[in-house]
N, C-alpha and C positions, 0 to 999 in steps of 0.2 A: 270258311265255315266259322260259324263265330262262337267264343269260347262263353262257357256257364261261371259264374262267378257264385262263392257263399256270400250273397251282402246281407243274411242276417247274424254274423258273428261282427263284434265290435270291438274297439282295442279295448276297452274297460273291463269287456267278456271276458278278454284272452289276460289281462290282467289279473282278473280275479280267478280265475283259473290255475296261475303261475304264480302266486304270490306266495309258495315256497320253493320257485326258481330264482336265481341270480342270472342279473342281463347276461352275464356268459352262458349260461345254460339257455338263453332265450336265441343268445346268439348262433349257439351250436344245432339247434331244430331250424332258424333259418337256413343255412348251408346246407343240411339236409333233406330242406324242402325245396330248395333254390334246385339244387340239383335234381330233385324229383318229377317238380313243374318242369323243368329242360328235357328231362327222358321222357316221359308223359306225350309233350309236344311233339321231339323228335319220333316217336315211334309213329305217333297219329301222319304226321307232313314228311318224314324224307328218310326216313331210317327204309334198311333195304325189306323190312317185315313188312313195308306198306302197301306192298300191291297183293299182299294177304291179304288184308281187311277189308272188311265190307262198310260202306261208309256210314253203318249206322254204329259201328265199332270203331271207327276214327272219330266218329260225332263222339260217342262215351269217352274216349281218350281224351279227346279235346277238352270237353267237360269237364272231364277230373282235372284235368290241369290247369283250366281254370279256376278253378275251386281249390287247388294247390295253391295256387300265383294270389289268391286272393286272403286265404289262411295265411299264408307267408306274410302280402304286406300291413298285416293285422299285426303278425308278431314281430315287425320291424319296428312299426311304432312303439309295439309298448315293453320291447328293447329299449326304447330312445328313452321311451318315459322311467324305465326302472334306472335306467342308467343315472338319471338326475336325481332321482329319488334317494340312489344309494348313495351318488357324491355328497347331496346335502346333507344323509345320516354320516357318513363320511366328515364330514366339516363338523359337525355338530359333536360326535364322538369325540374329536380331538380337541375340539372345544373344551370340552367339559373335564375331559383330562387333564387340561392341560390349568384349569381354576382347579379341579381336584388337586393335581400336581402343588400348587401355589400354597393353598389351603394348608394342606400335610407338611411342608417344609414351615411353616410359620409355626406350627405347633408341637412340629416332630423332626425337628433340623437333625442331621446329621452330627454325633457329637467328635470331636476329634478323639475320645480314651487316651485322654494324658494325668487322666487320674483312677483309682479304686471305684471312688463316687460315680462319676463319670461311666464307667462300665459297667457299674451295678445297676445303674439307672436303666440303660438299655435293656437289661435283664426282667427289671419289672416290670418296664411298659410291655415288654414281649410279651410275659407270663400274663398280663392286664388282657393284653388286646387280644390274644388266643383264647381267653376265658370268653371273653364278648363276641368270637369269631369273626372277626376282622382278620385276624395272622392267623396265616395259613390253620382255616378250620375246617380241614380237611383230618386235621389230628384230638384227637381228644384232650381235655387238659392234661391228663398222667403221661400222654405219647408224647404231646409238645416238651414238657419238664424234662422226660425222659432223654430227649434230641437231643434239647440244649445243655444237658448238663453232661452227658457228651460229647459236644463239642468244646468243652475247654480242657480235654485229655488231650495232650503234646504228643505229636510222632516223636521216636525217637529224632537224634539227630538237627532236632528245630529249632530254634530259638523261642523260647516256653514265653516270652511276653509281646514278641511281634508276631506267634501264632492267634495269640489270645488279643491281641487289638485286631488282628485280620478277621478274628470271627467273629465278635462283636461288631465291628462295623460293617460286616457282610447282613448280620442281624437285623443291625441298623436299617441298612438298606432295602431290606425285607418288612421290615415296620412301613418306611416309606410307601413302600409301593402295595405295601395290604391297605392301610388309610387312603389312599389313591384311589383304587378298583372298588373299596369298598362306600366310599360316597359317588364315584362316577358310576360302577357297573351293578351294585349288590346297595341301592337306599334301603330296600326293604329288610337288611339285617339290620338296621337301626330301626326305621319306622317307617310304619306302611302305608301312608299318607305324604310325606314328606320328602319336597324332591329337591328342595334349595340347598347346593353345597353346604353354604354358611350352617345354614339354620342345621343341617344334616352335622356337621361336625360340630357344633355345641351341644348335642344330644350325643354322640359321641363321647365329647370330653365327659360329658355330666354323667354317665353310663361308667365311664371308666371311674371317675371319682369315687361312684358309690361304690363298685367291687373293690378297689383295690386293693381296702385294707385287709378283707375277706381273703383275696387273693394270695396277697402278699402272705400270710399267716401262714394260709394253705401249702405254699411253697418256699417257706422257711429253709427248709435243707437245702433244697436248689441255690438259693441266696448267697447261701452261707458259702456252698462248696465255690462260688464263682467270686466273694469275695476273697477265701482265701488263696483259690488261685492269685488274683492276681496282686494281692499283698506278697507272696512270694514267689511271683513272678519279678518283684521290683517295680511293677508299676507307681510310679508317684502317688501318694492320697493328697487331699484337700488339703 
């Protein structure tokens, strides 16, 4: 008896359908469909309920499982097709991270804190880039200030100037990767239009230029308490 097929659903259908599933989620309704269509057919052809049914109730079995078997290889394909879809966002993401990545060390390298200067600077670009929410602007300016100037209180026990180069250059390294995320994942905290790395972090820099003297002023006390940290922590100055 011959099975019924849906040939009016198409992979583009089931596409647009699914286009807030992931190929694994596409993947997981075939296997459940794959299985469905096999019980479907078993019950209609050799399952021991067969000599129940009346053959115009194995024809509707059959049917439906046609109709299973045909939804299914609808959503195999466009399994196949998201799966390409995503590796190429895939490739393209890492991409763009990875010129993000390039970008942010040319203008925001890593400093070694073998001086005063040197450490304070990290301090202002922080206080900079959290006012433009770039670094972590999850925090307000007063909360950011608040952290950091926090974090140059020594546990007991520690060595008070390799505590104070670890936090700094953990800082550091939080700068990095806020300029990162925020030309690769977040262009629209810069400009709403504009999607060129480059171009994206010259608006940046020029953004940071114009606050920081604002900034800096604002966070004067902050400044202050982390230079004198680390003048008497012994850290080297210029």
């Amino acid at each position: 008896m011959a099975k019924s097929s849906s040939r009016s659903i198409t992979t583009d259908q089931v596409l647009d359908a699914a286009k807030y599933l992931s190929s694994q989620d596409l993947r997981s309704m075939q296997s459940r469909l794959t299985t469905t269509g096999k019980e479907l057919s078993k019950l209609a052809e050799t399952s021991s309920l067969n000599r129940l049914l009346s053959n115009e109730e194995k024809a509707v079995l059959q049917r439906a499982a046609g109709v299973v078997n045909t939804v299914n290889a609808r959503i195999a394909h466009a399994k196949e097709k998201k799966q390409r879809d995503e590796k190429r966002r895939e490739a393209a993401f890492k991409a763009r991270h990875a010129e993000a990545r390039k970008l942010a060390l040319q203008h925001f390298p890593l400093p070694p804190v073998n001086s005063v200067e040197q450490g304070v600077e990290v301090i202002r670009v922080a206080l900079v880039l959290n006012h433009l929410k770039v670094l972590h602007y999850f925090y307000s300016t007063d909360e950011f200030a608040a952290k950091i100037s926090r974090a140059r209180h020594t546990p007991a026990n520690r060595d008070v100037a390799s505590h104070l180069r670890r936090e700094l250059r953990f800082l550091a390294s939080k700068i990095l990767q806020g300029v990162e995320d925020a030309l690769a994942d977040r262009p629209e905290a810069l400009d709403d239009d504009q999607r060129d790395l480059s171009t994206l972090l010259g608006i940046l820099i020029a953004k940071a230029d114009e606050v920081r003297p604002q900034v800096l002023k604002q966070q004067a006390e902050v400044i202050e308490g982390w230079t004198a940290a680390l003048s008497e922590a012994g850290v080297a100055n210029d």
